[in-house]
C-alpha positions in Angstrom: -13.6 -33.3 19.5 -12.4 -36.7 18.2 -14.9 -39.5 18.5 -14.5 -42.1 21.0 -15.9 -45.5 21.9 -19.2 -45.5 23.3 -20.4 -42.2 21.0 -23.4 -42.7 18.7 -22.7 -41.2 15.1 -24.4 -40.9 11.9 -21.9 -42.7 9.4 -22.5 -43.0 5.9 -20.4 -45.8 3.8 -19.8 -47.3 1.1 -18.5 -51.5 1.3 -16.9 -53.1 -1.6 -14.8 -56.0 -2.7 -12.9 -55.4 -5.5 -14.7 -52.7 -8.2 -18.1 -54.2 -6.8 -19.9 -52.4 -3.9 -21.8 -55.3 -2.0 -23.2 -52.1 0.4 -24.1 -49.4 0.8 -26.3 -46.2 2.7 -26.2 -44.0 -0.2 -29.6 -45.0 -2.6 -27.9 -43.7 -5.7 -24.3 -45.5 -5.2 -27.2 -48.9 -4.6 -28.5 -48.0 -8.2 -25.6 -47.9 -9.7 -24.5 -51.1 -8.8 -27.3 -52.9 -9.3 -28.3 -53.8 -5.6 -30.3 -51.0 -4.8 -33.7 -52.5 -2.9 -37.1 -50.7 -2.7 -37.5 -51.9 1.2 -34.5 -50.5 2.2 -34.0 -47.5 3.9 -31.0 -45.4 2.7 -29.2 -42.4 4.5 -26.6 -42.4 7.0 -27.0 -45.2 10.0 -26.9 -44.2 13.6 -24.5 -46.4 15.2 -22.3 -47.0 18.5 -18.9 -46.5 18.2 -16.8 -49.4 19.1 -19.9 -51.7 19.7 -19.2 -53.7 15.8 -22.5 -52.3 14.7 -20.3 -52.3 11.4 -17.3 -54.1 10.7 -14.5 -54.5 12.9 -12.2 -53.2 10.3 -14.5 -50.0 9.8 -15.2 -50.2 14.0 -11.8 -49.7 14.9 -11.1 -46.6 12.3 -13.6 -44.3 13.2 -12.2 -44.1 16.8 -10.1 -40.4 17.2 -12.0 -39.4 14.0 -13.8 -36.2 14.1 -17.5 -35.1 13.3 -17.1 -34.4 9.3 -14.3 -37.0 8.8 -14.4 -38.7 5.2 -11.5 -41.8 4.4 -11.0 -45.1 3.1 -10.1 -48.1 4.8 -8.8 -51.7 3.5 -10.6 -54.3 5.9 -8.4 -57.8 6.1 -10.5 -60.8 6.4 -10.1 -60.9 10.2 -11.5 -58.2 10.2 -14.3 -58.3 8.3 -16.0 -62.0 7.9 -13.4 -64.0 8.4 -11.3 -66.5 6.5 -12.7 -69.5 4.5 -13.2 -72.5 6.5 -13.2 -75.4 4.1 -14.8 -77.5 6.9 -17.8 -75.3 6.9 -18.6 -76.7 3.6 -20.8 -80.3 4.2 -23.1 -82.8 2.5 -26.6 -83.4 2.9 -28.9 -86.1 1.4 -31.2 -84.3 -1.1 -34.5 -85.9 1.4 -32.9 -83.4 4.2 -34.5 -80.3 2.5 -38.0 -79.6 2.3 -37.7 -78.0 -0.9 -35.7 -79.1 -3.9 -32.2 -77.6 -3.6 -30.6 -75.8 -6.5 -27.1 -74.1 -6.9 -27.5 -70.7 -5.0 -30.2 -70.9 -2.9 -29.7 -70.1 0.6 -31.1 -72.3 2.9 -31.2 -72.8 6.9 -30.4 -76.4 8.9 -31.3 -76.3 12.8 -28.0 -77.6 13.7 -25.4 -76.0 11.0 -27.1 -72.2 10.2 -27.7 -70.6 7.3 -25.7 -71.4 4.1 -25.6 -71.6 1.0 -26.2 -74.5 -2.0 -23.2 -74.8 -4.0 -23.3 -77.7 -5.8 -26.0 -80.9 -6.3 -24.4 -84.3 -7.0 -26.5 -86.8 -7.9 -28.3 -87.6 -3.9 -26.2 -85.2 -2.3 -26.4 -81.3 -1.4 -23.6 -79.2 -1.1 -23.9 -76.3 1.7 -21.6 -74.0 2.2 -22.0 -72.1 5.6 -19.2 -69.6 5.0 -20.5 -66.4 4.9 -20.8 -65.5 1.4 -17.8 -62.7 1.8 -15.5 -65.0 4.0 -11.7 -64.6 3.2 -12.5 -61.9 0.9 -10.4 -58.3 1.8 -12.9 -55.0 1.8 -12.9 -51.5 1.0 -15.0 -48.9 2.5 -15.5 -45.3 1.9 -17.0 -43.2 4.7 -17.9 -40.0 6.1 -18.6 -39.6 9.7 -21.7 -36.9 9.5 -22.5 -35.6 13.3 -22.6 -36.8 16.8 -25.8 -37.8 17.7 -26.4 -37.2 21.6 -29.9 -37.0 21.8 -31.2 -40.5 23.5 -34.3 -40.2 21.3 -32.5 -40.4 18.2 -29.9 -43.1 19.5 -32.5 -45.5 20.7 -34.1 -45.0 16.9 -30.8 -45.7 15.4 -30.5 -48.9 17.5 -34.1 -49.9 16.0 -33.4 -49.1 12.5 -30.1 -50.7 12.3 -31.6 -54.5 13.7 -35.4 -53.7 13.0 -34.7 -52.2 9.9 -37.4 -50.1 10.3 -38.4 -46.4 11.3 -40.7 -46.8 14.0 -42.7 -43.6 16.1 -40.8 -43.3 19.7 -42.0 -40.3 22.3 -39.5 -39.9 25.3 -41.6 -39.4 28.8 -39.0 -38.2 31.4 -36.5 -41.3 31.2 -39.7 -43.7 29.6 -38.9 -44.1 25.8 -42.3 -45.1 24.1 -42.0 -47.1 21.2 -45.0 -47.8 19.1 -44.9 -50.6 17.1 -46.3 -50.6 13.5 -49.2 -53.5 12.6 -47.6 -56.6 12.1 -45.2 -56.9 13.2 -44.7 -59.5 15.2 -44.8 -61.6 12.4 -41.7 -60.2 11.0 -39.0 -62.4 11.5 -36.4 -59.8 11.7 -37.9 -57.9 14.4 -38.7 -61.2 16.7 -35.1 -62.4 16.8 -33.3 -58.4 17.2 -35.8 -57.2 19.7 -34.5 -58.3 22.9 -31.0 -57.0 21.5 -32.5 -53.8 21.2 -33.9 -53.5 24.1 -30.6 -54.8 25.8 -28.3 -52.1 24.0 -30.8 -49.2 24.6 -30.5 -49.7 28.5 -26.3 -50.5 28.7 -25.3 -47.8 25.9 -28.1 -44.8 26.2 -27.7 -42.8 29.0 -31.2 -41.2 30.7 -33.3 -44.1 29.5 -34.7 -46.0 32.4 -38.2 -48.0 31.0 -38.9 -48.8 27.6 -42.3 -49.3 26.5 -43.5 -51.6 23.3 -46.9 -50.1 22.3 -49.2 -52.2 20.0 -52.5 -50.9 19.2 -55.2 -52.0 16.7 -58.0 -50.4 15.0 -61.3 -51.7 14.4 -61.8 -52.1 10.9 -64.2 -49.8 9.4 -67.4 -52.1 7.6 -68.4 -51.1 4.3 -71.6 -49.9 3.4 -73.6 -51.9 1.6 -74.3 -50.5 -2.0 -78.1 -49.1 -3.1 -79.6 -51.5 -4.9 -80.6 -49.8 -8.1 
């Protein structure tokens, strides 16, 4: 049966510009090109067909696909981050940062976004807020590996794929319980994906009516004091 938009899938891929993979799901392809990361969690993503939970480029091919699919696809820059806007690169005086700028390092302005430094010259800063593979044309490999119907496992994909994290969810009826691990509403991340999660897991997972965010929190347990010899 060929996939079709609105089906969640497991997809592995592989995303490169050039001979140099920028990403990736598969640990040991990471390795290999030097950007594997030990907080990452590798294996095929659960995603919604035709929702850009990947590239447009890579969005739009997977539709008539079937379960077991493998290809290639060349992404164009309108498909993928766009072309460079030479207007998104500004100047700042140096006092605007907080820390001291140096070539590279990304930084975020409340008005502007995140960006990049690209050059300092002499009381000026030079941010470009391109994003870093703007105007650049992709490759990805892929292999579509299974349907994945079971609202369960689509409302975990949903959370992996924002959250970046695995989290313990138990379905009661049409309730999906989610409990949340210790701390983490101080991670950044989570804050600014969560109400996107919960928003996607009502309008694209069918038989889920309620979800519930659990936090709980032990006591910690006291030590006991040693025997004094």
């Amino acid at each position: 049966m060929a996939i079709k938009e609105g089906d969640f899938i497991r997809l592995s891929y592989t995303g490169s510009v050039g001979d140099r993979v920028f990403d990736t799901t598969r640990e040991d392809e990471a390795k290999t090109a030097g950007i594997h990361s030990a907080n990452a969690i590798y294996g095929p993503v659960t995603v919604c067909v035709g929702q850009k939970h990947v590239i447009l480029g890579l969005d739009e091919e997977l539709v008539g696909k079937k379960t077991g699919a493998e290809g290639t696809v060349t992404v164009p820059p309108e498909k993928a981050f766009g072309e460079r806007d030479m207007k998104k690169i500004q100047s700042f005086p140096k006092n605007k940062f907080s820390e001291k700028p140096v070539r590279g390092m990304p930084v975020r302005l409340e008005e502007q976004g995140e960006g990049t430094v690209v050059d300092v010259i002499g009381n000026r800063v030079i941010v470009d807020f391109n994003a870093p593979l703007a105007g650049q044309t992709l490759t990805y490999s892929y292999k579509i590996e299974e349907l994945v119907k079971e609202p369960l496992d689509q409302l975990r994909g949903l959370i992996r794929l924002y959250s970046g994290r695995e989290m313990e969810i138990v379905m009661d009826g049409s309730k999906a319980v989610v409990t949340l691990p210790p701390g983490i509403n101080y991670d950044r991340r989570w804050l600014l994906w969560r109400g996107r999660i919960i928003h996607e897991g009502f309008e694209f997972i069918r038989g889920i009516s309620e979800i519930v965010l659990v936090e709980s929190y032990k006591k910690p347990e006291k030590k006991e004091a040693k025997a004094e010899e």
